[in-house]
C-alpha angles and dihedrals in degrees: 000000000000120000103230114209104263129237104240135259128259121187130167146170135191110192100224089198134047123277092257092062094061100044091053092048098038109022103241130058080227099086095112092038089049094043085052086060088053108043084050092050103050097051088047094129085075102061124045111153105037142012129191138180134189135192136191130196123217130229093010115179115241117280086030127119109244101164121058129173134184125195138178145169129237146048086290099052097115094071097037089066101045093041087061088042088049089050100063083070096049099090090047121122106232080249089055086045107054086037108114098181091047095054091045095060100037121008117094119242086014099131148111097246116073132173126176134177142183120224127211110155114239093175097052092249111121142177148078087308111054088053120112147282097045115193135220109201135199143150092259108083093215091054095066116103134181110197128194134141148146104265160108128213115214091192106053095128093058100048093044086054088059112035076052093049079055101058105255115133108218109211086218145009097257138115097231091048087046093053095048086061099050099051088038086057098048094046089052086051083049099047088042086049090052096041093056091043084055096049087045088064093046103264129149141178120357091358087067081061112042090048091047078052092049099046110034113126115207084192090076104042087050090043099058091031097052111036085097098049116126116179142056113293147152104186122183134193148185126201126207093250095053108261114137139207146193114178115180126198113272088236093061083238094138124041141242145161131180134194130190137177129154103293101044149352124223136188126187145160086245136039106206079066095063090036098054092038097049092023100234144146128283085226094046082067132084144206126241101241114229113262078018136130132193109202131188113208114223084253085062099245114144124218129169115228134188115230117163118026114257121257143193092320112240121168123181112267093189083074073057106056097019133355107050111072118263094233089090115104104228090032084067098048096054089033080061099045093051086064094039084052095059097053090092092062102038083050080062100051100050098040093237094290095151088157095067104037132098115191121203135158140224116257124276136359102032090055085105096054097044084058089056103046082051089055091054100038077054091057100047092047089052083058085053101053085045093058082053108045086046086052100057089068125225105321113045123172126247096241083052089058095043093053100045091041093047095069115111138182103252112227129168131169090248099179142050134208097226120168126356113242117248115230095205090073095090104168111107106226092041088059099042085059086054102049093050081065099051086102134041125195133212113250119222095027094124139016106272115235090014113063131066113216124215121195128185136208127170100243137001102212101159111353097224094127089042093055097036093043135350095062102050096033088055094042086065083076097060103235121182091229133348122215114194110207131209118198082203133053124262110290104236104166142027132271107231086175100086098301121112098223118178106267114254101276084059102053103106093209092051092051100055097057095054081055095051090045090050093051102040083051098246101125081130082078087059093038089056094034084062092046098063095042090063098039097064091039090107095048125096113276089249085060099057136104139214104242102160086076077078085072096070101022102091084054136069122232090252100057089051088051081050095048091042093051087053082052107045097036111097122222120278099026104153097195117075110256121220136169128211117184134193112270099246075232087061089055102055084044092062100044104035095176098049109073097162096123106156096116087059095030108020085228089144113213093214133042081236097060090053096052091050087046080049098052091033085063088039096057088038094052098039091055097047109032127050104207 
């Protein structure tokens, strides 16, 4: 209903043959660089404003490029920079161009190493620049490094405090900028260990180099760079000499999976990706661990390596509900359960009346749950045929069966995803009349002034597109009352780990219990909900508290869906609104295994996400209120 800002995308590939090899199985030396177009595009939903790649050749010759790295801006990024990548090989001879050993020593981004990444901003800065993967250069091969990864970090200001009080000079203000450093850093302080330990056996020359290039551990330099690490993150690197990484965040926020066999290793954010592009099976493929690495040595040998001790496990339910792609298998089947788990609740606010009710759902992304609330409403209607066959007694007619079997759960596809809405039209009105035309319904999909009409999405963040256009689209077909059903809870407090969730003030839940509290005359629970929050401002971020739970606490679920509903109808609406949204029980009860809750809770996985919650209810208070 409302496109949520996206993670971003990870991809990677390490060639465990030769080029040859590849050319003579598959016909062409670009099967990594083929699989990398695929891997990207595939997991094209998470990237939106930028994509990058970058390769790395093994084994180049001095005064040779070994490390090349293409960037763009823009939804079709993905081809751009394929298509310059693919441009380098235009002018080849069909000879030049099945040549292995040709395009090894001279063609660019004609390697064995590949990364590749999918931008979309979660911190407003935007450009060429700020596009993965960034690179660190230097003169030492395995100095090199190319960084990119799906993350936020929540404690930028105080790692830039201290990488600074050390001496290091950051080029920008930004988390990624700022990781690069410090793993640059840490992998400077390896290569100069192991190049004293070389000249320390007598080696010179190239045999410094090629025994820095043996020996490097990747363990070590992830191990000092990211200790102080708070956030969500998978962040991936290559280094100049080959060597690969994957790190993911202690707390299991941001996702990974990986899969190897003899020919190639391959890491992604989502797992139905590697599985469709390598055809492969769900169970061949594995999960990153949380605080662990997987490296790949420059001989091409894969290990798995803690890092960061594990803590509270808290992987992000909104990949769940939203972001990763439902192909998964184990994506649909909770996908599906989240709708089965509403049915209760959608029974209630239609008083049962099967009979009179269409459901529907909102392209695209809550198609699986609405599947699955179908699944449950069917079961509960088949109870209900059982009760009235049973209470016919033993010899029912046939006209008696016919009518109680017939029944049927009702469900059309209502509404319409129908033109995209341009964001150069600026002008506010302009774009509130095009927003209202975003969906189109099916007339004729349900009996006007008689049916209730129930229509499901999988989350309600700010309620814009309800306002501007569900509402009042659906109302044109005269429904006797509209729900409008969430496959997640209400979203009550921002992400600060790589989603773009609305700022405080846009939050609709949030919104409608200040309201409440407004109206009820308890502005003292803001008051002292403000109190405490700046109170603890100056604290460190693992003192402080959530208070803005205080907010919603005097109120039930239900009254905020009511005060929402006043908020979001438009005027003139002639059916009665109504919101039903997921119990957060009901989702823990769908996804079992991701307990990262904090959009829903505001039980923050992280100290950091606390201290940002606590500065985001400061600046909102202090705006609005005087106090």
């Amino acid at each position: 209903m409302e496109q949520l800002k996206h993670e971003c995308g990870v991809a990677m590939i390490r060639l465990l043959k030769p080029l040859e090899y590849y050319e003579e199985k598959y016909g062409t030396w670009m099967y990594g660089l083929n699989k990398l177009y695929l891997l990207m595009e595939k997991q094209h939903n998470r990237g939106q404003e930028g994509a990058g790649l970058a390769c790395v050749k093994l084994e180049a010759n001095p005064g040779e490029e070994y490390m090349f790295r293409e960037r763009a801006l823009g939804s079709g990024a993905i081809t751009e920079i394929f298509d310059t990548v693919q441009s380098n090989f235009k002018d080849l001879t069909k000879e030049q161009l099945h040549d292995a050993g040709y395009a090894k020593r001279v063609l660019p981004f004609a390697g064995e190493v590949y990364m590749g990444h999918l931008r979309y901003s979660t911190t407003g800065k935007s450009g060429i620049s700020y596009v993965h993967p960034f690179l660190r250069r230097n003169n030492w091969r395995a100095k090199n490094l190319a960084l990119c990864g799906n993350f936020n970090m929540t404690n930028v200001d105080e790692i830039f405090a201290r990488i600074t009080a050390i001496g290091q000079h950051p080029r920008k203000y930004a988390d990624t900028y700022i990781m690069l450093e410090q793993v640059g850093h840490r992998l400077d302080r390896e290569v100069e260990r192991l190049f004293n330990l070389a000249e320390a056996e007598g080696l010179t020359g190239m045999g410094v180099t090629h025994y820095i290039e043996d020996h490097i551990d990747l363990a070590n330099v992830l191990r000092t760079s990211s200790k102080e690490w708070d956030g969500g993150y998978v962040m991936c690197g290559l280094t100049g000499s080959g060597e690969t990484f994957a790190v993911r965040d202690p707390w299991g926020i941001r996702p990974a999976f990986w899969y190897q066999d003899d020919e190639i290793a391959v890491l992604a954010s989502e797992r139905p990706v590697i599985q469709t592009v390598l055809n492969v099976s769900a169970d061949s493929i594995k999960e990153l661990q949380p605080g662990q690495a997987v490296l790949i040595n420059k001989a091409g040998k894969l290990r798995t390596v803690q890092i960061n001790k594990p803590r509270e496990v808290k992987p992000c339910s909104f990949e769940r509900i939203y972001f990763s792609r439902g192909s998964d298998v184990d994506i649909y089947k909770e996908r599906k359960l989240l709708g089965e788990k509403l049915v209760p609740n959608i029974l209630k606010a239609i008083d049962k009346d099967i009979d009179h009710t269409v459901f529907s759902f909102i392209p695209n992304t809550a198609e699986v749950a609405f599947y699955g609330m179908l699944q449950g409403l069917d079961d509960y209607l088949n109870e209900e045929k059982v009760r009235q066959i049973a209470a016919l007694g033993h010899n029912p007619s046939h006209d008696e069966l016919e009518r109680i079997l017939s029944r049927r759960i009702r469900s059309e596809k209502v509404a319409v995803k129908d033109i995209k809405l341009r964001t150069f039209i600026a002008e506010g009105n302009s774009r509130n009349d095009l927003a209202a035309h975003v969906y189109d319904i099916t007339y004729g999909s349900l009996v006007p002034g008689v049916d209730n009409l129930v229509i499901i999405d999988d989350s309600i963040v700010r309620g814009t597109t309800l306002k501007q256009s569900i509402i009042g689209i659906l109302d044109r077909l005269n429904p006797k009352k509209i729900v409008i059903v969430s496959s997640s809870p209400q979203v009550r407090y921002p992400d600060y780990y790589g989603i773009d969730m609305a700022k405080m003030s846009e939050f609709i839940a949030f919104k409608a219990a200040i309201e409440l509290l407004k109206e009820r005359e308890m502005r003292d629970v803001i008051e002292s909900a403000y109190r405490k929050s700046k109170e603890q401002a100056g604290l460190p971020k693992e003192q402080m508290v959530n208070y803005v739970k205080e907010i919603y606490a005097p109120f039930t679920d239900e009254e905020i869906s009511a005060k929402m509903v006043e908020i979001l109808t438009p005027k003139g609406t002639k059916a009665k609104v109504q919101i039903v949204y997921q119990p957060l029980e009901g989702l823990h009860e769908a996804c079992l295994r991701h307990r990262g809750d904090w959009y829903f809770s505001g039980d923050y996985p992280t100290p950091g996400g606390v201290k940002l919650l606590n500065a985001a209810f400061i600046n909102y208070i202090e705006q609005v209120y005087q106090f």
